[in-house]
VEXKOLVO-245041 format. One line per 2 residues: number of its first residue (from 1); for each residue x negated, y, z of C-alpha. Coordinates in steps of 0.001 Angstrom, whole numbers, plus 500000, padded with zeros to 6 digits. Each point is the difference from the previous one (the first is absolute). Layout:
N
NUM> X/Y/Z  ...
END
This chain:
549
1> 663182/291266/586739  499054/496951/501515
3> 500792/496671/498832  502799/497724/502583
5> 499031/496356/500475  502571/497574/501357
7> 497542/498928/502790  498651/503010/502296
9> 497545/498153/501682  498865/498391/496262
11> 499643/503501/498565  498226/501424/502874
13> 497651/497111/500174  499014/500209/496075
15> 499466/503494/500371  497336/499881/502885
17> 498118/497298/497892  500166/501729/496703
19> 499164/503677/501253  498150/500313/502854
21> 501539/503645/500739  503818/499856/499741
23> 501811/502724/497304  501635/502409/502568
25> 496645/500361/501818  498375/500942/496503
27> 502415/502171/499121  499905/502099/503275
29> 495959/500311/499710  500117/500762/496865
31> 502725/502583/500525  497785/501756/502542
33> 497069/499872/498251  502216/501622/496673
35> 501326/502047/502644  496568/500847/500897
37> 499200/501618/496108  503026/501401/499296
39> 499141/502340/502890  496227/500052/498894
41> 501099/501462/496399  503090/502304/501101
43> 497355/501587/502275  497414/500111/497531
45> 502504/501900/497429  501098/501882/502892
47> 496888/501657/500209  499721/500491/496401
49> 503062/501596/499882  499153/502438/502911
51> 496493/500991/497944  502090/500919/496479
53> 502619/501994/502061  497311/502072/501684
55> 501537/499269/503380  497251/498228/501125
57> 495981/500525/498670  498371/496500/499421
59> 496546/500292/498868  498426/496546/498418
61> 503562/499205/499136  499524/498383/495988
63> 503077/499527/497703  499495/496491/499574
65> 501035/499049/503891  503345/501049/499099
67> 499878/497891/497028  498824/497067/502121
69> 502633/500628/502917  502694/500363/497216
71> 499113/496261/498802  499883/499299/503817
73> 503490/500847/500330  501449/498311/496986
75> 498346/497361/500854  501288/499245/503397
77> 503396/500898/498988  499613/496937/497272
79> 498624/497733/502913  503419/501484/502849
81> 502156/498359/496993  498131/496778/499138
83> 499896/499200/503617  503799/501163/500382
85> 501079/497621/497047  498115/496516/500592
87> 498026/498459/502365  497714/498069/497351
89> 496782/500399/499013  498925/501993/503363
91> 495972/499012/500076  499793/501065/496216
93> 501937/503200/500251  498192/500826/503469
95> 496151/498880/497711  501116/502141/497128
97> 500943/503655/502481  496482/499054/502113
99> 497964/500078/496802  501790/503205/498821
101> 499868/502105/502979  495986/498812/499844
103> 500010/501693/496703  502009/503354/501234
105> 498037/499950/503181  496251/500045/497821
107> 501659/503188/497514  501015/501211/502826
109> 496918/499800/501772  498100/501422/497174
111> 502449/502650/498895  500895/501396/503538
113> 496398/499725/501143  499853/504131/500534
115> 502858/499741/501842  499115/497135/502505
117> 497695/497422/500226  501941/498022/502171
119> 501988/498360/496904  498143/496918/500111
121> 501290/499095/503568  503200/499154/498284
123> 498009/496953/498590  500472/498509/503459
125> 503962/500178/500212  500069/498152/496125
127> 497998/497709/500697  501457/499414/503567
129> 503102/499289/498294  498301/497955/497628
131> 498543/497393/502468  503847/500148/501741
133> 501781/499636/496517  498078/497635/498046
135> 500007/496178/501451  497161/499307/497349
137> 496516/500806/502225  498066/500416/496749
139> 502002/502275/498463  500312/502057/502987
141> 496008/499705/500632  500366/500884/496248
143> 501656/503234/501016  497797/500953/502484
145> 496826/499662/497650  501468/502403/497643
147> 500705/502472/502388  496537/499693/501124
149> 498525/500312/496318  502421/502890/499668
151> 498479/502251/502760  496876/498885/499098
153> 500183/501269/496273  501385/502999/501025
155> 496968/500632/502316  497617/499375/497198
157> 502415/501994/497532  499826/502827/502745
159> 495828/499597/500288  499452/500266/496880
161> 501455/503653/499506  498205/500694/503202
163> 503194/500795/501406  498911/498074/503518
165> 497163/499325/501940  498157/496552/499626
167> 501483/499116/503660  503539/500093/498392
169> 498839/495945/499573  499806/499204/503378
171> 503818/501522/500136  500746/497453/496742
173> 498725/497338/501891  501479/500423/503149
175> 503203/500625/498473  499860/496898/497979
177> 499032/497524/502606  502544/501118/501743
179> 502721/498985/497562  498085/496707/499808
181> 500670/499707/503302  503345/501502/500296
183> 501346/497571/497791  498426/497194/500928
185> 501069/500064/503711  503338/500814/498939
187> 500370/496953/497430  498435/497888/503066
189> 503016/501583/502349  503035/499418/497351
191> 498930/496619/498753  499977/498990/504168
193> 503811/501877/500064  500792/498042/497014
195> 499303/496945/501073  501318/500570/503582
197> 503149/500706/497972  499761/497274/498366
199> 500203/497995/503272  502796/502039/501217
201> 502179/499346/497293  499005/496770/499491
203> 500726/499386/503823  503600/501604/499560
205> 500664/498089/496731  499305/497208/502702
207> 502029/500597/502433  502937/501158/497863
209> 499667/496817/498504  500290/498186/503446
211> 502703/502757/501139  501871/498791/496579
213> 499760/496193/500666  501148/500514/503895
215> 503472/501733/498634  500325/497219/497574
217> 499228/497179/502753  502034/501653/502601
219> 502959/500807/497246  500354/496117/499065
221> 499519/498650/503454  503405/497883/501328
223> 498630/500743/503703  501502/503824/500587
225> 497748/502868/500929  501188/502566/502092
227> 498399/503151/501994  501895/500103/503442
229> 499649/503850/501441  499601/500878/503259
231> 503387/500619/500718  500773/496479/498636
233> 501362/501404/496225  499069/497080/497016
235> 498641/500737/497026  500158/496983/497277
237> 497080/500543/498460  500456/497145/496873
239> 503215/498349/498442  500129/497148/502428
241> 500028/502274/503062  502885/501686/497819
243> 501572/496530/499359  499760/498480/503660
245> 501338/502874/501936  502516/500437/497429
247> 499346/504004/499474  500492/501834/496958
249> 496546/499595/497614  498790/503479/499915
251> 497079/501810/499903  499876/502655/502211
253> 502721/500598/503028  499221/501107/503800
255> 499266/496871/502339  503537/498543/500851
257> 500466/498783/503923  498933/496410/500027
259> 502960/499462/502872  502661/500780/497069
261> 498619/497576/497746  499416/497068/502102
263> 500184/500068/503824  498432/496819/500555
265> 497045/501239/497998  499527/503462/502087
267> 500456/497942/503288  496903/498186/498514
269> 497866/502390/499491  500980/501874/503567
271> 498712/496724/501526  496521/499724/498010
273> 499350/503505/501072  500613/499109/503309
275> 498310/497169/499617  498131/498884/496433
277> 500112/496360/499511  499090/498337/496787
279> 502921/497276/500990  502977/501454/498619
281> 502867/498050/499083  502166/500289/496976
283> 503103/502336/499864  503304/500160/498164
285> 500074/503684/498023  503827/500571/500634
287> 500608/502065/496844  499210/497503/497770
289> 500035/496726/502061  496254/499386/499184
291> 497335/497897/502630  496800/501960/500247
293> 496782/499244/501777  499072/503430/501048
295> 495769/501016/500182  499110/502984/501750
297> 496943/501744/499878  498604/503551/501073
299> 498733/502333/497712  496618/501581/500090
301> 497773/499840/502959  500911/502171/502325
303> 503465/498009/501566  501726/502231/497281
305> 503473/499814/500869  501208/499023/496809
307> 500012/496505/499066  499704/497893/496521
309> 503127/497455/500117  499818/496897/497908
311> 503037/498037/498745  500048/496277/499334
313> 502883/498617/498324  500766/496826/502329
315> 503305/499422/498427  497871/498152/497169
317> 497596/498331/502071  502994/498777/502487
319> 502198/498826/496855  496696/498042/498627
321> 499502/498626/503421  503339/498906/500131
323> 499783/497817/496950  496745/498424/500248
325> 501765/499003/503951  502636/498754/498152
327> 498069/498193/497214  497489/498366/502454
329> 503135/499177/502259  501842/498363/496801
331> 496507/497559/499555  499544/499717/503261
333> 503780/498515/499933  499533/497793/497097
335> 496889/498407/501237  501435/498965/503382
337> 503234/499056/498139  497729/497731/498154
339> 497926/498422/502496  502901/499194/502178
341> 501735/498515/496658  497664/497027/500048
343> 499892/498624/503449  503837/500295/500160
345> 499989/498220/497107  497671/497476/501733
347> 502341/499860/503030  503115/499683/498345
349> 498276/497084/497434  499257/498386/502961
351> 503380/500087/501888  501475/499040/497204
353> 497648/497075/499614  500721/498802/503919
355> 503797/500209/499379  499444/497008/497180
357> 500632/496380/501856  496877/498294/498533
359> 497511/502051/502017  498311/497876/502590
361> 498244/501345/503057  496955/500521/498714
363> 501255/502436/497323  502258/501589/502519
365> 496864/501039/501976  498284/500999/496698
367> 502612/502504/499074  500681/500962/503647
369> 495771/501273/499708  501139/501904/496905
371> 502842/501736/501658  498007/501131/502754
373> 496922/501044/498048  501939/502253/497585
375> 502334/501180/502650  496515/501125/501528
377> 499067/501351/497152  503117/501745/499366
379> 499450/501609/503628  496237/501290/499115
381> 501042/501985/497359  502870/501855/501875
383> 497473/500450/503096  497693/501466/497400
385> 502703/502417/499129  500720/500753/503138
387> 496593/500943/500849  499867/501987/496858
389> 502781/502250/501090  499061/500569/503486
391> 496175/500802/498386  500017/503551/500131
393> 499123/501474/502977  500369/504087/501066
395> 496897/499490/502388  497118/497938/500728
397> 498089/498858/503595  496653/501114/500754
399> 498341/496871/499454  495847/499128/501211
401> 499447/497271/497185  496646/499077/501946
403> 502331/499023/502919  503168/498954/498281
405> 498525/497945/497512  497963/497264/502074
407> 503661/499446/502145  502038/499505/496445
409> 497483/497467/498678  499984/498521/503367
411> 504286/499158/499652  499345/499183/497113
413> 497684/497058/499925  502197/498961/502666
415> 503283/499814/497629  499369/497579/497638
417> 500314/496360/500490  496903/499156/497877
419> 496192/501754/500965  499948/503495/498609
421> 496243/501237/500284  499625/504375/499155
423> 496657/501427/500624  500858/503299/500985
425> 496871/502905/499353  500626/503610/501208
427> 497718/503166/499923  499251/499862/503893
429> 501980/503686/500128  503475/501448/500710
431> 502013/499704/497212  503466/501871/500885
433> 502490/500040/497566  503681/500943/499077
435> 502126/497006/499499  503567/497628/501067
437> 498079/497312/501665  503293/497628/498900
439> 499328/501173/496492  496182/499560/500556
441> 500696/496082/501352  502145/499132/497054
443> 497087/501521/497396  497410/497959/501199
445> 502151/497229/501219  500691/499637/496092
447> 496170/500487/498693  498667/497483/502249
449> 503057/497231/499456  498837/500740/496164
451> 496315/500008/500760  500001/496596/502210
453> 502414/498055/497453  497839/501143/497124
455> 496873/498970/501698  501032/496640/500988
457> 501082/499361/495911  496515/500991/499269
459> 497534/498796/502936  502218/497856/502449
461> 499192/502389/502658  502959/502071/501723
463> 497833/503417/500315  499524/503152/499120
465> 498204/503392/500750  501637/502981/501375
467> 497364/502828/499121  500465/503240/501463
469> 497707/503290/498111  500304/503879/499873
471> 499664/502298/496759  496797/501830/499818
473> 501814/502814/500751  501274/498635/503024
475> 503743/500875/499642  501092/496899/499264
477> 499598/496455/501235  501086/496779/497738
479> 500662/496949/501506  499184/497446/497634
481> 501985/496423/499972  497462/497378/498370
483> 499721/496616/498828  498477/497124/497634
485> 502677/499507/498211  499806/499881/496277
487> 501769/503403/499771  502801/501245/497515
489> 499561/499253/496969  499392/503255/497237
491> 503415/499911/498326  501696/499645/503183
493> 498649/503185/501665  502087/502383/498827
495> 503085/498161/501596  498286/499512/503217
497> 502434/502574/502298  502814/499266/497500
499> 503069/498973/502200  500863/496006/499854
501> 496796/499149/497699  498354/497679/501264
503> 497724/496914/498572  501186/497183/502305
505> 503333/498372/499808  500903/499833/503415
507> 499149/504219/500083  502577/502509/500637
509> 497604/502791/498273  500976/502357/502269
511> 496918/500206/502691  497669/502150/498133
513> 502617/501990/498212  501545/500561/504201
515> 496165/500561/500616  498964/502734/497836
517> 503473/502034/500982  499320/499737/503629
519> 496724/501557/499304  501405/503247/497977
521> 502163/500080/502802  497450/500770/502298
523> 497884/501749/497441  497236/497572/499858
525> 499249/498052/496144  500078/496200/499020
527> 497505/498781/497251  498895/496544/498732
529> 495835/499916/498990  497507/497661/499869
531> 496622/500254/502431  496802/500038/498517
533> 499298/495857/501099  503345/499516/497924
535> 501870/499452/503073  504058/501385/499795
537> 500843/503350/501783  503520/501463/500820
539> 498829/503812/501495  502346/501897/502253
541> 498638/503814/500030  501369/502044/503176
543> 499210/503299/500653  497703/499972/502383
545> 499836/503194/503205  503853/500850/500618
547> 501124/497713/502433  498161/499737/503690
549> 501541/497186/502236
END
């Protein structure tokens, strides 16, 4: 009986590397090959028994074959209930009933030799078997060599009696190398089978393996898997799907009609096989009150009309969403809170200072400056905010920035009171883009304010570069905002787009921070780098192709 392992795909595996021919294919060959002289001897004693009965006349028919079939027979009735009892020890059983039957066959062959001399033939079914059998090639070149020496000494035996002519050698010889032969071609053949087998199973150990780790992956997914039929019936396929569509976890049931367990979810997939679009929006399962992004996807490749449905549980992702909103929107609070704190305090100080009788004119006009500056102040940061919320933006302009930009720089030079010099450098092609051009105004608006100030601190000079490139792979353009300033320092930079940071005390550290979000909005990227002459860089990425003006 075999042996159960807890692992399959384990057992399997171990067998094909410890025994190159598996047990049930041993035991079948083997059986046929038993089978094979248990009809040799019962017709071997038939015929005996037909000669002592007188029914039939058998001349050259000696005593001894019916000793020899009689050993046949007991013998593979012995092997019918070793192989029926265990599958163990196969190769040695299968060497040990080879080498006997060589033994029968060469009595046989000299015993029965009046009755035929075509006894020795049967050296080419043993050792057949033999090379089929017996995994060891020497032993079952071994086996062939005695069969050969066999008919060989039986030819000499024979010669030397004079019962056969001296051309009974060429016979010998024939005969032998053809067993040579025989078995070598057919030890060539199985060892090829045996390792082709060994691929094989090797192969499906493989992808059982694979087949294995798929359930399990599938099985502890939180996105549901489901098979949608063509006549729109779901089949959860893993727990979540189970979980999400709140159905009953079990194993095998018919498809139930997608319409009965969430409308909302069958009108979905009527549309996307109307129409398949990847931009699906999430869904409320009514059953269990569950959001879900739905994915849809055909099966095979032939527009099967079945479909693979994927379930993403949004209620998490929305309920995460919702707090981080809420916890950004709580610091977001707190910081303006706190900047307006301190020049209210400043106002307040000072009214309260102007209401004393001692102040003369001079301090009057002092604290009147302070009053106005924070009040100022105090208005920056709520325009900031203001532009913060009206940031996001549902769609952009087509924008040319080879035509747009030269007219921005152009207002802007023209805005400030004091000499603003940018040196503007653009590729010399079309460069359409996607973007608010309000949103785009305020961005660099911002950079270049910072750049100029900066470089003026640092050189005395109110300039800076405005430096327009494209990605190699020419998807994307970056506009980059540059100066000689002395840059941000290194244990600054990871507060840089932090909202109300800011370095200077007359700051409202909200212009980068109001920046960078006008830039998500509008899909583009904000980054702070250094150019290789030192020089400091603020980069605003846009995707580059999807607008045409």
């Amino acid at each position: 009986m075999v042996a159960h392992t807890t692992s399959p795909v384990a057992g399997d595996h171990a067998r094909t590397q410890n025994r190159p021919l598996s047990g049930r294919e041993v035991h079948r060959l083997l059986w046929v090959y038993n089978a094979y002289r248990f009809a040799l001897a019962l017709g071997l004693l038939a015929l005996g028994i037909a000669n002592s009965w007188g029914g039939v006349t058998i001349n050259g028919y000696h005593a001894g074959v019916a000793w020899l079939a009689s050993i046949w027979l007991a013998s593979a009735i012995i092997v019918d209930r070793v192989v029926a009892a265990t599958f163990h020890w196969y190769e040695g059983l299968a060497s040990a009933v080879v080498l006997l039957d060589l033994v029968l066959i060469a009595f046989l062959a000299q015993l029965g030799a009046e009755l035929s001399d075509g006894f020795p033939l049967l050296y080419l079914v043993t050792v057949a078997a033999g090379a089929v059998l017996i995994t060891q090639r020497m032993t079952a070149t071994g086996i062939a060599a005695v069969a050969s020496l066999a008919i060989l000494f039986a030819t000499a035996s024979r010669l030397s009696t004079g019962a056969v002519a001296t051309s009974e050698w060429v016979y010998a010889g024939l005969l032998g190398t053809l067993i040579f032969a025989l078995s070598l071609f057919l030890q060539q053949l199985v060892a090829r089978l045996r390792a082709a087998e060994k691929k094989a199973n090797t192969a499906s150990s493989q992808i059982a393996t694979l087949e294995q780790l798929n359930q399990q992956i599938i099985a502890h997914m939180t996105t549901g898997v489901c098979r949608i039929t063509a006549e729109d019936g779901v089949i959860p396929i893993n727990d979540a799907a189970f979980t999400l569509l709140g159905m009953p976890p079990t194993h095998a049931q018919p498809p139930a009609p997608l319409v009965a367990i969430s409308p909302a979810l069958a009108d979905c997939v009527s549309r996307w096989r109307r129409a398949p679009n990847p931009d699906v929006r999430s869904i409320i399962i009514e059953s269990t009150g569950r959001q879900v992004l739905p994915t849809l996807l055909h099966l095979g490749y032939d527009r099967d009309p079945e479909l693979m449905l994927f379930l993403e549980d949004f209620t998490t992702v929305s309920e995460t969403a919702q707090v981080m909103k809420l916890k950004s929107l709580g610091k977001l609070t707190a910081s303006i809170a706190h900047e307006i704190r301190n020049p209210l305090a400043a106002i307040s100080h000072a009214v309260q200072l102007m209401e004393e009788p001692a102040v003369d004119a001079m301090e009057a006009e002092t604290l009147r400056e302070i009053i106005i500056n924070n009040t100022r102040r105090v208005n920056d940061i709520i325009e900031n905010v203001l532009q913060l919320s009206r940031s996001q933006t549902d769609a952009g302009e087509a924008i040319d920035l080879a035509v747009w930009l030269p007219t921005f720089l152009r207002e802007y030079e023209q805005t400030p009171t004091d000499e603003v010099s940018v040196a503007l450098h653009l590729p010399g092609a079309a460069l359409p883009i996607k973007f608010d051009r309000g949103n785009l105004s305020r961005i660099l608006v911002n950079l270049l304010d910072n750049g100029v100030r900066h470089a003026q601190l640092e050189t005395g000079q109110r300039s800076a570069t405005l430096d327009v490139t494209q990605d190699i792979t020419g998807n994307t353009v970056y506009v980059d905002v540059i100066d000689a300033g002395g840059g941000v320092p290194e244990q600054y930079r990871e507060r840089l787009f932090e909202p109300f940071f800011t370095t200077r005390p007359e700051g409202s550290g909200l212009g980068l921070y109001l920046s960078r979000e006008l830039c998500e909005a509008n899909r583009a990227t904000l980054s702070y780098g250094k150019t290789s002459d030192g020089c400091t860089r603020f980069r605003v990425a846009i995707p580059l192709g999807e607008g045409q003006p």
